[in-house]
C-alpha positions in Angstrom: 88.0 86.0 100.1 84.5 86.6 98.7 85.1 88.5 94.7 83.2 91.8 94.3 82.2 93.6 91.0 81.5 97.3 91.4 79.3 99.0 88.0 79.8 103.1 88.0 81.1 105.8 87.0 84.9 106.5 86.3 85.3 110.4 86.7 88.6 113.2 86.2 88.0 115.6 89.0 88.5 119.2 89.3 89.2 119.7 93.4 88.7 123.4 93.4 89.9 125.1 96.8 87.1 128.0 98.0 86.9 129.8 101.3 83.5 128.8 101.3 80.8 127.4 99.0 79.6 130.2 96.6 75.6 130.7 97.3 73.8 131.4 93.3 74.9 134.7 91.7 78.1 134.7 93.9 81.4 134.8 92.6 84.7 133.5 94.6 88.3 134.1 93.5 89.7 130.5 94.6 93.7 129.6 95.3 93.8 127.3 92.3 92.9 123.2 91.6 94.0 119.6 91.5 93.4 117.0 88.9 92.6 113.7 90.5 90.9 110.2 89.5 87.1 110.4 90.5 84.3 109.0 90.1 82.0 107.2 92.6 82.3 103.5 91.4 85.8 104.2 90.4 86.8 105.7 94.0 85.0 102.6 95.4 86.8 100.1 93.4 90.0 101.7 94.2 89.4 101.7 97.7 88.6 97.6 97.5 91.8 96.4 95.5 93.6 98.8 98.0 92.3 97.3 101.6 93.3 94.1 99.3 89.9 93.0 97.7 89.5 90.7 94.8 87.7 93.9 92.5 86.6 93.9 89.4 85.2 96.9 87.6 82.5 97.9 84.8 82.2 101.0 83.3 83.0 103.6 80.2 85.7 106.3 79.6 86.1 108.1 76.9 88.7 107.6 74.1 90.8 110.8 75.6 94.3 111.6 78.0 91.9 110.9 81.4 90.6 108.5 80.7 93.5 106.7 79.2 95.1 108.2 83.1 92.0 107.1 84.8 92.3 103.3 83.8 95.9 103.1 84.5 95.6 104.5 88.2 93.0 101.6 88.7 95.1 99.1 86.8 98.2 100.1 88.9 96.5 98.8 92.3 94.7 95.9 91.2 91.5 96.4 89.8 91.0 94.1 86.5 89.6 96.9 84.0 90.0 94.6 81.2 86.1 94.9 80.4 85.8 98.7 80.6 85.0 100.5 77.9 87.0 103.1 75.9 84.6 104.9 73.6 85.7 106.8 70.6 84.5 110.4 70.5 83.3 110.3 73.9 84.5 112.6 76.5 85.2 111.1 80.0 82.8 111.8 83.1 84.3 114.9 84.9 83.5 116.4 88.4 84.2 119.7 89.4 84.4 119.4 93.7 84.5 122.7 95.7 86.1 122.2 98.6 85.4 124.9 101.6 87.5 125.7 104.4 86.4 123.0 106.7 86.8 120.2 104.4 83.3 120.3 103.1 82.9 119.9 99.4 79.6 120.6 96.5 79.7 118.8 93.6 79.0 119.0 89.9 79.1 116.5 87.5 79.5 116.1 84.0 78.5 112.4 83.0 80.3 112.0 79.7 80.7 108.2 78.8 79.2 107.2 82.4 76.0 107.6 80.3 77.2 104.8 77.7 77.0 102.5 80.8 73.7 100.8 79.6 72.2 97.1 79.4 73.8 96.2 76.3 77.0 96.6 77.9 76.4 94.8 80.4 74.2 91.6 79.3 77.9 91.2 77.3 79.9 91.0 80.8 77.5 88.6 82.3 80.2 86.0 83.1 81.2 88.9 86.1 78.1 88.1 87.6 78.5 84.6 87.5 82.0 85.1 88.9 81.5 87.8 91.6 80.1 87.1 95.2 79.1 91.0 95.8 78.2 93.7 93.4 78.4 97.5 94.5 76.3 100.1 92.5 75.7 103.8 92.7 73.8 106.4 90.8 76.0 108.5 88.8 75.5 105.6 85.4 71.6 105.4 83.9 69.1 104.3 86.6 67.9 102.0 84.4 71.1 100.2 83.9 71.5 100.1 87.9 68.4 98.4 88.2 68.7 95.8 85.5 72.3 95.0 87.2 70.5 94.6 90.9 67.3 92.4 89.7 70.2 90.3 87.6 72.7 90.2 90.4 69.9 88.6 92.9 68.8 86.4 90.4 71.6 84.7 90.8 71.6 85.2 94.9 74.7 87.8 94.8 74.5 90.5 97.6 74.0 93.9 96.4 75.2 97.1 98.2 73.7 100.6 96.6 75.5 104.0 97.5 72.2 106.0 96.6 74.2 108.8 95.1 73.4 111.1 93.6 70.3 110.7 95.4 66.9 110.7 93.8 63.6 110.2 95.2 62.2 108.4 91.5 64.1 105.1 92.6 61.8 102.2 91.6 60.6 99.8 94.3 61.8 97.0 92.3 65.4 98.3 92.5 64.7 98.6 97.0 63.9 95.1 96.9 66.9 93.9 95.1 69.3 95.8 97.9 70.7 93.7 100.9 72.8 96.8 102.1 71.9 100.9 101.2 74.1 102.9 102.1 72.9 106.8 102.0 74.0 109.5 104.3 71.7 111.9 106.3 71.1 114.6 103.3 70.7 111.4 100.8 68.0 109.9 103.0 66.2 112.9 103.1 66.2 113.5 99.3 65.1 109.5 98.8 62.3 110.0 101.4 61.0 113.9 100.4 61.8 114.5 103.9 64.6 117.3 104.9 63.9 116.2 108.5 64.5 112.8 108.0 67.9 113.0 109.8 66.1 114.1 113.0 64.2 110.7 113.0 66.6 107.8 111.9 64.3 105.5 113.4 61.4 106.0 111.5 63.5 107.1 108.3 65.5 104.1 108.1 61.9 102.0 109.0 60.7 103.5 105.5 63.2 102.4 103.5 63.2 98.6 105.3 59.3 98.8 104.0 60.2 99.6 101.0 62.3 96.0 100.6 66.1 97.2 101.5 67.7 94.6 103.8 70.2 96.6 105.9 70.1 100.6 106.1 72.9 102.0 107.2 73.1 105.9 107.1 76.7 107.8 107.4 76.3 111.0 109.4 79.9 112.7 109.5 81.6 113.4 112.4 78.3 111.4 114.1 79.9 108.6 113.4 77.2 105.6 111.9 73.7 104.4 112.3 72.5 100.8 111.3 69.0 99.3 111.5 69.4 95.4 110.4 67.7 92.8 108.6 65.8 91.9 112.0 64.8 95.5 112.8 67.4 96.3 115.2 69.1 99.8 115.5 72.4 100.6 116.7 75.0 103.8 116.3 78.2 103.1 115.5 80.8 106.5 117.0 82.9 108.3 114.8 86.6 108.0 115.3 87.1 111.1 117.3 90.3 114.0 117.4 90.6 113.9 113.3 92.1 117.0 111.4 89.3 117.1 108.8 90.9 118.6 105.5 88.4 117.2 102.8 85.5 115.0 102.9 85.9 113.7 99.6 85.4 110.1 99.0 84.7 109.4 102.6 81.3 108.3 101.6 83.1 106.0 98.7 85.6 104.9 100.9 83.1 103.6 103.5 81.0 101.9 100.9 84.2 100.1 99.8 85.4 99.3 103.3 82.0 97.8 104.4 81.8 95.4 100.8 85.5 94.6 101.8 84.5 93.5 105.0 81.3 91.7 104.1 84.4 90.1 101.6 86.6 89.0 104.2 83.4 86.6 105.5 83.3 88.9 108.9 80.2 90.0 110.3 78.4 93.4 109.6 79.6 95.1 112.8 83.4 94.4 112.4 82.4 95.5 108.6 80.8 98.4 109.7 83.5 99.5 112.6 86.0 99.0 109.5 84.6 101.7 106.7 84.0 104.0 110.1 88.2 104.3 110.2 88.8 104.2 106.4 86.6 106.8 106.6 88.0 108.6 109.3 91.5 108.3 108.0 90.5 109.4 104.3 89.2 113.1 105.6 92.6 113.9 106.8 94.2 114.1 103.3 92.9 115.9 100.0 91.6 114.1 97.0 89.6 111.2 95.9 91.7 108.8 95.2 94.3 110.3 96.2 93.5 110.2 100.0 92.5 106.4 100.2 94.6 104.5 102.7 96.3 100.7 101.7 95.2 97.6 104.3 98.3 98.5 106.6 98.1 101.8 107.1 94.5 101.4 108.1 95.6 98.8 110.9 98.1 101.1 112.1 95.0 104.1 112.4 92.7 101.3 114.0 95.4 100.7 116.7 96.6 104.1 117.7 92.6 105.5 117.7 91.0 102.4 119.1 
């Protein structure tokens, strides 16, 4: 099995329970909240060592009780953290998620140490370039610091996945043509493109960002299941796995970006990959929480068989 190194951000989230998502001026009275481990390249690493992927993990928390929490949540299923940072008088990142009555969430995040995350850092952790087959990157550390981590992870021929989030429509060119697999979902494309229709035109959205140098494009679309256009050009929808009781949406995007570099891992192709994040996916809307809701290897099988 193929190692993979995600860089991000390692988060404590707020889950904050609202009847629905509170428009500007509006004020909610809400049932309460849960603490749980966040963060985007944090849930995605967590996701990896639990399908049962060889994951490493770079990053920053701060020298406080979460993150101190955070790390040993990661530790406990796998990931090698040894290579994190723990900064002294730093606050660790923190998200506050609302999460509406249908399952669908806003979110606000406070970087914290994710911010810390920056070139230095990581020209000292080289070696886990050298040593890793895939890197996985997001947006919630310094753009900067992605893009010096994509341009140095092809220049020594490692395949790069990017979960554009948050999504920005500044993303250098250079950093495009460093991406085998991007990984945005319908609202994301649109904010990458300036387009709010882009959804309504995957084709041509998806075309865009193939010009601008990305390999693959795949584009999450909910309860629409998938849609793919490959290195060659070709397009194809993958469905959604259907009758699911969808409680919060949380980490489903994380938890397919994690599934898809696991199966790229395992050596399969990108279809069994891609039919794989669809049911982690799937299964991680019908429980609450980041972290929390991400399925182990097993139980995933067991979801795969009864909903195939």
């Amino acid at each position: 099995m193929k190692k993979v190194l995600v860089i991000g951000s390692i988060n404590c989230d707020y889950v904050i329970n609202v009847p629905q998502i509170p428009e500007t001026g509006e004020t909610l009275l809400c049932g309460g909240y849960e603490l749980a481990p966040g963060g985007k390249g944090a849930n995605q690493a967590y996701a990896l060592a639990k399908l049962g992927g060889k994951v490493a993990m770079l990053g920053a928390v701060g020298d406080d009780g979460p993150g101190e929490k955070l790390l040993g949540n990661l530790r406990a299923v796998g990931v090698d953290v040894s290579e994190i940072m723990t900064l002294p008088g730093e606050s660790t990142g923190t998200a506050f998620i609302f999460v509406d009555s249908a399952g669908s969430n806003s979110i606000l995040v406070s970087q914290g140490a994710n911010l810390r995350v920056n070139e230095e850092y990581i020209k000292k952790h080289d070696r886990r370039f050298r040593e890793c087959d895939i890197v996985v990157l997001q947006l919630e550390i310094p753009l900067d610091t992605v893009l010096y981590c994509a341009r140095r992870a092809k220049e020594l021929q490692k395949t790069v996945i990017l979960d554009p989030a948050p999504a920005r429509a500044d993303i250098p060119r250079e950093l495009y043509r460093c991406v085998d697999y991007i990984k945005p979902n319908e609202v994301e494309l649109g904010m990458l493109l300036e387009d709010s229709k882009a959804r309504n035109h995957l084709e041509e959205s998806t075309a865009v960002l193939q010009s601008w140098g990305v390999k693959n494009v795949v584009v999450t679309m909910g309860d629409k299941g998938a849609f793919l256009r490959d290195e060659t050009g070709r397009t194809r929808k993958f469905p959604p796995v259907t009758g699911l009781q969808v409680v919060d949406t949380t980490a489903a995007g994380d938890s397919f970006t994690a599934a898809l570099a696991y199966g790229l891992s395992e050596g399969g192709g990108l279809r069994d990959a891609l039919e794989l994040a669809i049911y982690v996916s799937g299964l991680v809307v019908t429980r609450r929480g980041a972290q929390t809701s991400i399925p182990g290897r097993e139980r995933v099988k067991e979801f795969m068989a009864r909903n195939k």
